[in-house]
C-alpha positions as CSV (number, residue, x, y, z in Angstrom):
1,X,52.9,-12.6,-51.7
2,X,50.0,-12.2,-49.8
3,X,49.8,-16.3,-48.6
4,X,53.0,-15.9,-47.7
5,X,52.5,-12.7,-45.2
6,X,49.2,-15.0,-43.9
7,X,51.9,-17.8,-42.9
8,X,54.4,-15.4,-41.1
9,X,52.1,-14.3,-39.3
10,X,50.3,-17.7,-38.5
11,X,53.5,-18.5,-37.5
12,X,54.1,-16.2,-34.9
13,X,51.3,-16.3,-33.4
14,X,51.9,-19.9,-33.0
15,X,55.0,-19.1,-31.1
16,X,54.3,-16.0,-28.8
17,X,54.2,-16.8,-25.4
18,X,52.9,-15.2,-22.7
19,X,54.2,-13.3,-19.7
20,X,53.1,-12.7,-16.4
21,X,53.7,-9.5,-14.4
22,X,55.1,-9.2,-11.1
23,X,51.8,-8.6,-9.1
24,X,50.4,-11.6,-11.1
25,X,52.9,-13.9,-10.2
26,X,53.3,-12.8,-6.3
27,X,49.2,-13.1,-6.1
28,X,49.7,-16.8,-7.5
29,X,52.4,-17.3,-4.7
30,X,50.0,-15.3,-2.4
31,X,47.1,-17.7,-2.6
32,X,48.9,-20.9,-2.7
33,X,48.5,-22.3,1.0
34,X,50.0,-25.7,0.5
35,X,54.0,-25.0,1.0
36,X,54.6,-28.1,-1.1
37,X,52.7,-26.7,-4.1
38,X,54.3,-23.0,-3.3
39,X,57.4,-24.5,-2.7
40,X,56.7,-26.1,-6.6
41,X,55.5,-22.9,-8.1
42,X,58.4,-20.7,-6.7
43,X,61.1,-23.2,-7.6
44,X,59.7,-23.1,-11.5
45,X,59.1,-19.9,-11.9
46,X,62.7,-18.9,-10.4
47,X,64.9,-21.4,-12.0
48,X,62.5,-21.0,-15.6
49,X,62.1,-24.7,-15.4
50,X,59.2,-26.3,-17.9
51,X,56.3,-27.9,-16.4
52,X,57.5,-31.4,-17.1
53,X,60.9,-30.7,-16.1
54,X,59.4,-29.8,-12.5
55,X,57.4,-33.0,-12.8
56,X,60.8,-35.3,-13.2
57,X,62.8,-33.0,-10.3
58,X,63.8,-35.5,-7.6
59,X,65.0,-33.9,-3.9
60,X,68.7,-34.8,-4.8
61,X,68.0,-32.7,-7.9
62,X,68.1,-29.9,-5.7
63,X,71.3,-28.1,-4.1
64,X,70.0,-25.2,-2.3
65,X,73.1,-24.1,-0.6
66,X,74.9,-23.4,-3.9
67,X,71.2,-22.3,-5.3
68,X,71.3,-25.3,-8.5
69,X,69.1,-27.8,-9.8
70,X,70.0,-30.4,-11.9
71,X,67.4,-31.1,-15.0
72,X,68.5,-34.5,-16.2
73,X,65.8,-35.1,-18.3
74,X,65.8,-31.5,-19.8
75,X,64.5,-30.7,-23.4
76,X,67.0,-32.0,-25.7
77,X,69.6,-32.5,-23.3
78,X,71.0,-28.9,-23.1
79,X,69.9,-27.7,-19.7
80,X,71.8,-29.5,-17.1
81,X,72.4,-26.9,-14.9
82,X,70.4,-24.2,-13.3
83,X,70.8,-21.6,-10.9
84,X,67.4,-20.2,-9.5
85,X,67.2,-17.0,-7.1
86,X,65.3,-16.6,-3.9
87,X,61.8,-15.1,-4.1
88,X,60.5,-13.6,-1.0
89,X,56.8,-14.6,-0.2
C-alpha cells in the first residue's frame, strides 16, 4: 500500500498548479511598459487563455465590443468561445 500512496501523491504534485494573487498580478501589469505586451498579458490572464493559445490569437480573433475571443486552435477543440472582463490598470 505504501507504493501506491508514493504514486498519488507523485501524481498530484505533478498536477498542482499555481496561483497568483491579486497584488502579484496588478505589479506584473504595473511594470509592463510596452502596451502591446500589457495589452498580451491582460487579455490572457482575463479571458484564462493558455500561453500558446495567446500565441495563435489573430486581431479578428478579438470582438471587444461584445468582450469575446475566438480560440480556434484551442486545446482539444473545446474552447471556442471566450468572454474576458476588463481589468483596470
Amino acid at each position: 500500500m505504501a507504493g501506491g500512496e508514493d504514486q498519488a501523491s507523485a501524481g498530484q504534485e505533478q498536477s498542482s498548479r499555481s496561483c497568483w494573487i491579486l497584488s502579484e498580478v496588478e505589479s506584473l501589469f504595473s511594470v509592463t511598459k510596452n502596451l502591446k505586451h500589457k495589452a498580451m498579458l491582460m487579455l490572457t490572464y482575463s479571458a484564462g487563455l493558455r500561453v500558446s493559445e495567446t500565441a495563435k490569437l489573430r486581431l479578428t480573433d478579438i470582438d471587444s465590443k461584445r468582450m469575446t475571443v475566438r480560440i480556434s486552435q484551442g486545446k482539444g477543440g473545446k474552447r471556442p468561445l471566450l468572454h474576458f472582463i476588463p481589468i483596470d490598470s
